[in-house]
C-alpha positions as CSV (number, residue, x, y, z in Angstrom):
1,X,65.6,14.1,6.3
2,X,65.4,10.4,6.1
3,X,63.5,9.7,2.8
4,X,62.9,6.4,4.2
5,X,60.3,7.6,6.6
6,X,56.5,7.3,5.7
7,X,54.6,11.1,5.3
8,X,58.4,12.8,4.0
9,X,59.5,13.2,0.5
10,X,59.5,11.7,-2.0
11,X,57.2,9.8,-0.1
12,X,57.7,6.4,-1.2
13,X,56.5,4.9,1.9
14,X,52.8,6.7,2.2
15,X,52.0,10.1,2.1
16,X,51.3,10.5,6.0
17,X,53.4,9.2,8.6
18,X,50.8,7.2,10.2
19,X,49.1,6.0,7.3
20,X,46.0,4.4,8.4
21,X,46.5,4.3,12.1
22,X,45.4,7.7,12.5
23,X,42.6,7.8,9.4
24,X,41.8,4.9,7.6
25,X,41.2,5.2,3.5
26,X,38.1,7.0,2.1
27,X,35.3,3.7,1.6
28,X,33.8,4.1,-2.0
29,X,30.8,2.2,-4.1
30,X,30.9,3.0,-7.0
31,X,26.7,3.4,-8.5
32,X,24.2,4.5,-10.7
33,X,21.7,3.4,-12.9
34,X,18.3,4.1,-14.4
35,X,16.7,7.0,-12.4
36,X,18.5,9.4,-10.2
37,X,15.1,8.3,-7.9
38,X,16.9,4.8,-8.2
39,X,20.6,5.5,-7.9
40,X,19.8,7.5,-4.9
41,X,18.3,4.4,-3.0
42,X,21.5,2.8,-3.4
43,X,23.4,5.6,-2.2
44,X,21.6,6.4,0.9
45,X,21.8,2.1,1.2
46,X,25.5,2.5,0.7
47,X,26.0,4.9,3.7
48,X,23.5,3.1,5.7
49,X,26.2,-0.2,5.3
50,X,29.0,2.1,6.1
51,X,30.5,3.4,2.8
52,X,32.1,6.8,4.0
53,X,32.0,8.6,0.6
54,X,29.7,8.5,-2.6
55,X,31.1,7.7,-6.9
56,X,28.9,8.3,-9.0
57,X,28.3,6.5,-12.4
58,X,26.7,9.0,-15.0
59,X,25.2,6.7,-18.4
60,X,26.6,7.4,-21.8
61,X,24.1,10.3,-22.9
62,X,25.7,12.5,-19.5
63,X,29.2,11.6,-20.7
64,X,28.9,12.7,-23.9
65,X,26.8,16.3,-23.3
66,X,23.2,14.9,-25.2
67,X,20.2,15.3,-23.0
68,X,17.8,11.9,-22.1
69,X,15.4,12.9,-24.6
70,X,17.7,13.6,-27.3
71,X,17.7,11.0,-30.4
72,X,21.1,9.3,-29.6
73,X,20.4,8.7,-26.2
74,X,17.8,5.8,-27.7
75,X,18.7,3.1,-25.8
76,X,21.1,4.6,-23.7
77,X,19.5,6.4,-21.0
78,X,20.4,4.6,-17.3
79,X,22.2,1.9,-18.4
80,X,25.6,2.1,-17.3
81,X,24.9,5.2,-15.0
82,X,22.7,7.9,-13.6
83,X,21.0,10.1,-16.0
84,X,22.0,13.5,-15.2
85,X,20.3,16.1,-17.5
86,X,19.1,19.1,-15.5
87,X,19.1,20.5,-12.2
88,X,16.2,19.1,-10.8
89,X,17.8,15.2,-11.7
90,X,20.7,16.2,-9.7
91,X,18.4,17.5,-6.9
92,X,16.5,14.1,-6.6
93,X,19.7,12.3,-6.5
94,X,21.0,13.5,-3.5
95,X,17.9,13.9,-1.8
96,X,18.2,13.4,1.5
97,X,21.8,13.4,1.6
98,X,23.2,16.6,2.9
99,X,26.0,17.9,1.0
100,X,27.7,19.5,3.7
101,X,29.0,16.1,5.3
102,X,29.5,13.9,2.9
103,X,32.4,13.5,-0.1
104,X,31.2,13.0,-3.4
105,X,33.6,11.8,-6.3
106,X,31.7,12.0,-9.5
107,X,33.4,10.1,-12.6
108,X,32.7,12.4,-15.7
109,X,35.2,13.9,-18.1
110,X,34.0,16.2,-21.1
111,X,31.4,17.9,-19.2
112,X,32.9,17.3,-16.1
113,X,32.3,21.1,-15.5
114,X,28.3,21.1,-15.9
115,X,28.4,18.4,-13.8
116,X,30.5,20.3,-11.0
117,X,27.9,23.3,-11.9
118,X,24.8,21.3,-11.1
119,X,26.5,20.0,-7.8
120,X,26.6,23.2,-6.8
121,X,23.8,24.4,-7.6
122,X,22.4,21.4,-5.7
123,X,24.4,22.7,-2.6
124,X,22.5,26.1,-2.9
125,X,19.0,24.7,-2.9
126,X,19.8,23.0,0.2
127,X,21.8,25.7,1.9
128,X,25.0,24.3,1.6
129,X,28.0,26.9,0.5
130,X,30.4,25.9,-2.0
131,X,33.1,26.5,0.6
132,X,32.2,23.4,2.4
133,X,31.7,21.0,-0.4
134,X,34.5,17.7,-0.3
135,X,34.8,15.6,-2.9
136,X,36.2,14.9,-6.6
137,X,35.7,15.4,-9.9
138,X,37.9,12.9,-12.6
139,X,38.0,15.8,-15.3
140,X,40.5,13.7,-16.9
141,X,40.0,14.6,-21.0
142,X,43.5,13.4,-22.0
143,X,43.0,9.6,-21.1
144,X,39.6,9.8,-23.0
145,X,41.4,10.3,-26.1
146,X,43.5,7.2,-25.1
147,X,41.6,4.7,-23.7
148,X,37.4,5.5,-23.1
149,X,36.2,7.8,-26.4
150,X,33.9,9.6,-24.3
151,X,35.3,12.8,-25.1
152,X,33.4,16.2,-27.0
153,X,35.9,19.3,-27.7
154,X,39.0,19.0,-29.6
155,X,42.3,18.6,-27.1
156,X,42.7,22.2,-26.5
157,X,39.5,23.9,-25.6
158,X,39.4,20.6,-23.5
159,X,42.4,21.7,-21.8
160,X,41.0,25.0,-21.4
161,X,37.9,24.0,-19.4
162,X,40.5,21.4,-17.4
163,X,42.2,24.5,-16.2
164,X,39.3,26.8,-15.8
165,X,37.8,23.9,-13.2
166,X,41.3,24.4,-11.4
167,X,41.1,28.1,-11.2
168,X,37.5,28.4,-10.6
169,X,38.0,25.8,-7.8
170,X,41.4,27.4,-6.0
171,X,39.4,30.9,-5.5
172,X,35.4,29.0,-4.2
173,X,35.4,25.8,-4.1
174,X,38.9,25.4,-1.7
175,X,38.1,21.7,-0.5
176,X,37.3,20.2,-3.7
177,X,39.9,17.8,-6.1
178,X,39.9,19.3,-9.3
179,X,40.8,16.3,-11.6
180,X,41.6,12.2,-10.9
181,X,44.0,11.8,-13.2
182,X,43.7,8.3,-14.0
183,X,45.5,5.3,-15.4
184,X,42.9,2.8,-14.0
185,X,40.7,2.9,-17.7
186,X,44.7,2.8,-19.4
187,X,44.9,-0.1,-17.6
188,X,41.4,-1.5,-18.6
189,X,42.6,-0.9,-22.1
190,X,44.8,-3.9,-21.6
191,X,48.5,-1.6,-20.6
192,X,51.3,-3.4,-18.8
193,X,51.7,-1.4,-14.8
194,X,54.8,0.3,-16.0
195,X,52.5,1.8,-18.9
196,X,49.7,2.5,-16.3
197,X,52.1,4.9,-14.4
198,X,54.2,6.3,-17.1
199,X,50.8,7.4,-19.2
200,X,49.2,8.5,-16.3
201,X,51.9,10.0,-14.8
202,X,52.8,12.0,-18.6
203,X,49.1,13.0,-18.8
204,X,49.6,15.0,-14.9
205,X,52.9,16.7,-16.6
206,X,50.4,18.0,-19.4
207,X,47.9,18.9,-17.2
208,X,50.5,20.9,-15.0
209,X,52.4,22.7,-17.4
210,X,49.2,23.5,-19.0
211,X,48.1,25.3,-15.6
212,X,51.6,27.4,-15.5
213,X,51.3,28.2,-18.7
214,X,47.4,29.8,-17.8
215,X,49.3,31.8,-15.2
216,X,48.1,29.5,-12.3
217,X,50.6,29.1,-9.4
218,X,52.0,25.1,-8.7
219,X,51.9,25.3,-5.3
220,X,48.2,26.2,-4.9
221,X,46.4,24.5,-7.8
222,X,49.0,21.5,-7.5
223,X,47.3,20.6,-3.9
224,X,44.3,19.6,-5.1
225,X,45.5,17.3,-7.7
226,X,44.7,13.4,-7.4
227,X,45.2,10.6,-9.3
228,X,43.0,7.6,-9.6
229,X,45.1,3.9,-10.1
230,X,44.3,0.5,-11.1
231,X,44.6,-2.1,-8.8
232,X,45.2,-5.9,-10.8
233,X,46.0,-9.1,-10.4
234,X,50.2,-9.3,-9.9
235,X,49.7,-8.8,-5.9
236,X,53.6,-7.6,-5.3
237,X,53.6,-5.9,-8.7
238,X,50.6,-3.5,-7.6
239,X,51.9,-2.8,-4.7
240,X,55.0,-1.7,-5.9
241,X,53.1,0.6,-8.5
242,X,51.5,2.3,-5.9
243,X,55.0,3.5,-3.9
244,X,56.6,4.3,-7.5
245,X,54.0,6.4,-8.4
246,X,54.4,8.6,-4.9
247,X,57.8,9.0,-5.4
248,X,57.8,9.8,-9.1
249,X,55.6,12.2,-8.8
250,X,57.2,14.1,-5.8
251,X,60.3,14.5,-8.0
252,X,58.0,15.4,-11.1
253,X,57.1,18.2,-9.0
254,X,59.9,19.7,-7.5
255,X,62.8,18.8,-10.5
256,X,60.2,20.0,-13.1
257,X,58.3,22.5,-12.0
258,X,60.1,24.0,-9.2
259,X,57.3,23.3,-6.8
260,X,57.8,24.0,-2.9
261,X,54.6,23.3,-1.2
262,X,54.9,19.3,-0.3
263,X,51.3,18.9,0.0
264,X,51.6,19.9,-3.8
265,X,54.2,17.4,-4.2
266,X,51.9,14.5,-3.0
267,X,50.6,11.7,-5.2
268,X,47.0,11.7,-3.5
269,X,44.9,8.7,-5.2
270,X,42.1,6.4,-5.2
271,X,42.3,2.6,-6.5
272,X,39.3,0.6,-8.1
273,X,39.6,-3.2,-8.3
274,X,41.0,-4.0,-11.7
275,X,37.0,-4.6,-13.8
276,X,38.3,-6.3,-16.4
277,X,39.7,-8.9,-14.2
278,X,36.1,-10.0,-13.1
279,X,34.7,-13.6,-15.1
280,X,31.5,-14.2,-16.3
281,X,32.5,-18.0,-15.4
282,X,32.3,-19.1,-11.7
283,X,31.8,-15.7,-10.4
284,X,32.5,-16.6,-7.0
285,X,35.9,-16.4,-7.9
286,X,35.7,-12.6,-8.7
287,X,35.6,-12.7,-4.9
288,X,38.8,-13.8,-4.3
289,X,40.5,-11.8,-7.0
290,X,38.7,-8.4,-5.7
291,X,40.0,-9.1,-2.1
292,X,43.4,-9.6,-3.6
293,X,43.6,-6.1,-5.5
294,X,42.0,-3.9,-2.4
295,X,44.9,-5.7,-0.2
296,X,47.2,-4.5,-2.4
297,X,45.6,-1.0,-2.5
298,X,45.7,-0.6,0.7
299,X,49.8,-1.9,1.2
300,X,50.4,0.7,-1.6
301,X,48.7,3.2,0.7
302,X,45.8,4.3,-1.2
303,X,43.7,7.2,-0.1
304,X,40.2,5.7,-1.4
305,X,38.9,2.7,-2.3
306,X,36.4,0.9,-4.5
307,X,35.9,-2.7,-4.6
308,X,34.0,-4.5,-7.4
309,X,30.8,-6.6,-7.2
310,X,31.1,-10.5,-7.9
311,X,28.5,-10.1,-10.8
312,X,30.0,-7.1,-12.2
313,X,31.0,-9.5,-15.8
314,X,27.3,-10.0,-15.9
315,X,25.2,-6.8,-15.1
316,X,25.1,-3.8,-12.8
317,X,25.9,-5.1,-9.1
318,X,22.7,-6.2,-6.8
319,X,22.6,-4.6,-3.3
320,X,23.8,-7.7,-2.0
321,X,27.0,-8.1,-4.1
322,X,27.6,-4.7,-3.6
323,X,27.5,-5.1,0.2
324,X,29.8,-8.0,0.3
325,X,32.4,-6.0,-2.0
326,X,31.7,-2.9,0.7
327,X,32.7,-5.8,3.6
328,X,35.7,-7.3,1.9
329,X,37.2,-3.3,2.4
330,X,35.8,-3.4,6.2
331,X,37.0,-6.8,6.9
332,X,40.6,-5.6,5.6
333,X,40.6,-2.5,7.6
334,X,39.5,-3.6,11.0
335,X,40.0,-7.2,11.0
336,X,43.2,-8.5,9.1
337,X,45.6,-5.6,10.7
338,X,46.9,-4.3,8.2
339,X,46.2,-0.8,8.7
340,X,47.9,-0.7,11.8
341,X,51.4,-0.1,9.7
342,X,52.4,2.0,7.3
343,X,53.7,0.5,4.0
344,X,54.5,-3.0,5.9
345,X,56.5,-4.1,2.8
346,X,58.8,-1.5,2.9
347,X,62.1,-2.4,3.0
348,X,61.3,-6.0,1.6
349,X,63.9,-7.4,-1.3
350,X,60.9,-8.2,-4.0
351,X,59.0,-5.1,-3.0
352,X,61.6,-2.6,-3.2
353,X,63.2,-3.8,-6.2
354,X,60.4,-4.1,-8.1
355,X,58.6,-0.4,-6.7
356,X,62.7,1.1,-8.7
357,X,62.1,-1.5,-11.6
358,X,58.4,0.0,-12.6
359,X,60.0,3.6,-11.6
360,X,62.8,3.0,-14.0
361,X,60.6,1.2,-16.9
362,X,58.2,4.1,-16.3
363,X,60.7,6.8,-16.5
364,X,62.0,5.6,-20.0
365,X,58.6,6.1,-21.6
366,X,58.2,9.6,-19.8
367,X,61.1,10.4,-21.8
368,X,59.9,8.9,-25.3
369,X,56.8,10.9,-24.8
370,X,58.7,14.1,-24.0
371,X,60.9,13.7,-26.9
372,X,57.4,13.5,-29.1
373,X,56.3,17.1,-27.4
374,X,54.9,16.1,-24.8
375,X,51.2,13.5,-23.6
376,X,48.9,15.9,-25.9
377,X,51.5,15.2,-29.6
378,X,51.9,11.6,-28.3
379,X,47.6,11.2,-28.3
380,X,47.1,12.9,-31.1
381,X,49.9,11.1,-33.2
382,X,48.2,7.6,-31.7
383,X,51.3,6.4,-30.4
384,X,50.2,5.8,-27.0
385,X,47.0,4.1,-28.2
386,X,49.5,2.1,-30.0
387,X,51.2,0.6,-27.5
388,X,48.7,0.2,-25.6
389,X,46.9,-1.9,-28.3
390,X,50.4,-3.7,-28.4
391,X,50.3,-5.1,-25.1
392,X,46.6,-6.0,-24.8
393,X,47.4,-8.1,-27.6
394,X,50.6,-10.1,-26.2
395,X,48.4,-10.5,-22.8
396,X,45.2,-12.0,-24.4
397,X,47.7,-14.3,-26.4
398,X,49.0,-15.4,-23.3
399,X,45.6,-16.3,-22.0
400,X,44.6,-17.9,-25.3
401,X,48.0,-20.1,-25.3
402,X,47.5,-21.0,-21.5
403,X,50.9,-19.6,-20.8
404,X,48.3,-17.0,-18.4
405,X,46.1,-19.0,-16.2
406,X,42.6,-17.4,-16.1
407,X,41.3,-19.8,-12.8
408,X,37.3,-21.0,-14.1
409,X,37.9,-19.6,-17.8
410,X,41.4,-21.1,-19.2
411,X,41.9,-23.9,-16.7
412,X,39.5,-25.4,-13.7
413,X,36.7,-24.8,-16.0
414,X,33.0,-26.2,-15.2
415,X,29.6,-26.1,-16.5
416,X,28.0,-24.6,-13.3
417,X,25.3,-22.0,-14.6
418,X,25.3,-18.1,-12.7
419,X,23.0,-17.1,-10.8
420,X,19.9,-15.5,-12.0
421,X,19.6,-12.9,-9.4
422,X,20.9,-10.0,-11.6
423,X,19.8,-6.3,-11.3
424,X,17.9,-5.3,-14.3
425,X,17.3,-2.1,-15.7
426,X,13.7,-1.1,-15.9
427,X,12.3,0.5,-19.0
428,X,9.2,2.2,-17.7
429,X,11.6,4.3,-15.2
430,X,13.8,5.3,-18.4
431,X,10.2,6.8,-19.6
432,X,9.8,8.5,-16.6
433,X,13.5,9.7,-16.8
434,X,12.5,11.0,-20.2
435,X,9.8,12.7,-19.8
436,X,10.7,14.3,-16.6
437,X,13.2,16.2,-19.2
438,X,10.8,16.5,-21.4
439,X,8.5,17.9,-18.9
440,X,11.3,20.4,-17.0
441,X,12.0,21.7,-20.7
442,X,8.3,22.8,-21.3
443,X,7.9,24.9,-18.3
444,X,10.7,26.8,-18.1
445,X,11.6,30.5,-18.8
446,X,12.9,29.7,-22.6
447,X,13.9,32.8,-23.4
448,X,16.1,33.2,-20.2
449,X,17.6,30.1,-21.6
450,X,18.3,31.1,-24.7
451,X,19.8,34.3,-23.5
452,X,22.1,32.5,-21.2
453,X,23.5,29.9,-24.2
454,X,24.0,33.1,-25.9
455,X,26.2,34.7,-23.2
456,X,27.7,31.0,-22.7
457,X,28.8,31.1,-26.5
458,X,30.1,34.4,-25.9
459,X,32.3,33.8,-23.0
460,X,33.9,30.4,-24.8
461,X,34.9,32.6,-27.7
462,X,37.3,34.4,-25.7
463,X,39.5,33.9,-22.7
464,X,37.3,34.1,-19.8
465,X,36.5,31.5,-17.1
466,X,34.1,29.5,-18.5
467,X,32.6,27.5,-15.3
468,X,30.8,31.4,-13.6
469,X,28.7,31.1,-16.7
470,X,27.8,27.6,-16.9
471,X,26.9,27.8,-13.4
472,X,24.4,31.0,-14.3
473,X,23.3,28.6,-17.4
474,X,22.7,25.8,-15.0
475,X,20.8,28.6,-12.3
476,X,18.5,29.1,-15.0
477,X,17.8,26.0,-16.3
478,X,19.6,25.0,-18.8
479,X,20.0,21.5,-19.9
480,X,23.2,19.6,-20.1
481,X,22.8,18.5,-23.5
482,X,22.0,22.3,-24.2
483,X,25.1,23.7,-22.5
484,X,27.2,20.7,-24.2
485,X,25.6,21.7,-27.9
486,X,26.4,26.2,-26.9
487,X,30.3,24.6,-26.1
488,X,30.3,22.6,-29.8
489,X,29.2,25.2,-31.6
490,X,32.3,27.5,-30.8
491,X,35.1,24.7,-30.0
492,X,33.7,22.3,-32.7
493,X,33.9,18.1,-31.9
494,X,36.8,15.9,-31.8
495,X,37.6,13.5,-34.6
496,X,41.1,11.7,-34.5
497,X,43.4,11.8,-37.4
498,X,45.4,9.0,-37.3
């Protein structure tokens, strides 16, 4: 076997031997925002334009399991997502956007699996079966703890509903990706590439052995595994990441687990344009530095794609910016020719020394981690918050010293004003958001509700699959916030120690 073909292991070189020339990379937008009446304008604009599968953005309130109506979603509701409280808001966002034919990655963590329980249910109503459903869902607790804070449940329940999503999917949901593990919001945290891949890489290892250790077989669950990357501003550096991460995780696989499937060996994985790259100042230039990091995403041989809006420093993107960052992928697919080989920097000097550079820096902090017991001991003792906090701090030194140029912040500065023309978020359709949960509350069956919670509670206290019952909590209309509150009361709520 030569290992220096693409589509054979480890698979440094792409993960199919044609790459692109046979199917080019999944086209995502990341959106939503106020209403799901609202976030579903822009999706069915987005696959009018071409996108060829959905991301959805939930707000805060979804994140963290608390209904739009409840008291600390004042304020909250829409604004840097879709509201997503009850089956009938996840109905009206994919209205008129059958299930069945299109892929639908869906960014939510701590109650990732209500989530996954009202996208089915959605599929039901509109005849669709679970079996055909495509799509992902990030169900990535472990980097929540590190980098984002929207997490519920201590570690270990959280773990527990991680690997229920991976069983329950394996045996009825067959074409769906389980989890995103994902560096990209390690990296917005302000962590170096080699810290990206080795944290993200150490949180997979966790997620894995915690599957074995629920009885789950490697070479099954480990198929639907995918990982969700970072792309920044060091153009060679990125790419590089990208090919170190396929082959470190191939080995991860096999040399670790003993796995023999090589579709379970794949590092599967979609890249977003690195947000906190974007300016406020001369936002033109975000442009340029998004066309940059999806070039380099796609050299690296990503599966999906999103590209970020010019305005993104300033508000949520306007249809047009979000067009024009939807282009910049199309342009790069079918005009600049890149797709027509895979991994064309293969074999270059630069690329290939710095792809066993980041493998090597990588590898060493894999091994620090293992020595502390493992991704879960090194969150909880704070040490890879730490050092991630470390090297945010050297990097915005090196902007504030000039020793980083930041082009139309730190140097070529001017006093140009931004455009005006920035999407707002309107308060009377956060009312209707609320009362429409309000509304769905007040005539329902409450006392099929109740019951359901009750069994819900029941089920978490032991060892059974949990996602069966949400789903039957969700059937009968349940409320996210309500199925989030029945989960706290029997797994309690994170607090760090440290």
């Amino acid at each position: 076997m030569n290992k220096n073909i693409p589509g054979q292991f480890p698979f440094t070189r792409g993960i199919y031997p044609k790459m692109y020339q046979k199917r080019l990379w999944t086209m995502r937008q990341y959106a939503g925002f106020t209403t799901a009446e609202e976030s579903n304008k822009r999706y069915r604009y987005l696959l009018d334009q071409g996108v060829t599968g959905l991301s959805v953005a939930f707000d805060l309130p979804t994140q963290i399991g608390y209904d739009s109506d409840h008291v600390l979603a004042d304020g909250e509701v829409g604004k840097v997502g879709v509201p997503i409280s009850t089956s009938e808001d996840m109905v009206r966002l994919f209205k008129d956007i059958p299930l069945e034919s299109v892929s639908t990655s869906m960014t939510i963590n701590a109650t990732a699996a209500i989530l996954l329980a009202f996208y089915i249910v959605t599929a039901e109503k509109q005849g669709v079966s679970v079996q055909k459903l495509k799509g992902t869902i990030q169900n990535d607790i472990l980097k929540e703890y590190i980098a984002r804070g929207t997490y519920i449940y201590p570690p270990e329940p959280s773990m527990r509903i991680v690997t229920d999503i991976f069983e329950f999917c394996s045996d009825h949901v067959p074409n769906w990706n389980t989890i995103s593990i994902s560096g990209y919001h390690i990296r917005e945290a302000g962590s170096t590439a080699a810290q990206e891949l080795a944290f993200t890489l150490a949180d997979g290892i966790a997620y894995v052995q915690a599957a074995i250790d629920k009885g789950l077989d490697v070479n099954r669950f480990g198929k639907r595994l995918s990982f969700f990357f970072n792309s920044h501003n060091d153009f060679l550096t990125e790419v590089a990441k990208f090919r170190a991460a396929r082959r470190m995780w191939a080995h991860i696989m096999e040399d670790r687990f003993g796995t023999t499937e090589e579709k379970a060996m794949m590092c599967r994985f979609h890249t977003q344009t690195g947000g906190s790259t974007l300016a406020a100042q001369q936002i033109d230039n975000n442009v340029v530095r998004t066309t940059i990091q999806a070039m380099s995403a796609v050299l690296g041989g990503t599966q999906s794609l999103h590209t970020n809006s010019r305005d993104e420093a300033l508000a949520l993107p306007s249809d047009n910016a979000v067009k024009l960052a939807l282009r910049t992928q199309q342009v790069i697919a079918h005009e600049s020719g890149i797709a027509d080989h895979p991994d064309p920097f293969g074999g270059s000097y630069v690329v290939e020394s710095l792809t066993d550079q980041l493998e090597a820096e990588a590898k060493d902090i894999i091994a620090e981690i293992d020595e502390m017991g493992g991704a879960v001991d090194a969150i909880e003792k704070g040490w890879v918050q730490s050092e991630i906090a470390r090297s945010a701090y050297e990097y915005q030194s090196k902007v504030d010293s000039g020793d980083q140029i930041i082009v139309g912040v730190n140097k070529f500065s001017s006093d140009e004003k931004n455009e005006s023309d920035l999407l707002a978020i309107d308060p009377k359709a956060v009312d209707n958001q609320i009362k429409h949960v309000v509304n769905f509350k007040a005539k329902r069956n409450n006392d099929h509700v109740q019951n359901r919670l009750s069994e819900l509670e029941s089920v978490a206290s032991n060892t059974e699959n949990i996602i069966p019952t949400i789903i039957e909590c969700v059937r009968h209309d349940c409320t996210l916030g309500e199925i989030s509150d029945s989960l706290r009361k029997v797994f309690g709520e994170y607090r760090p120690n440290f």
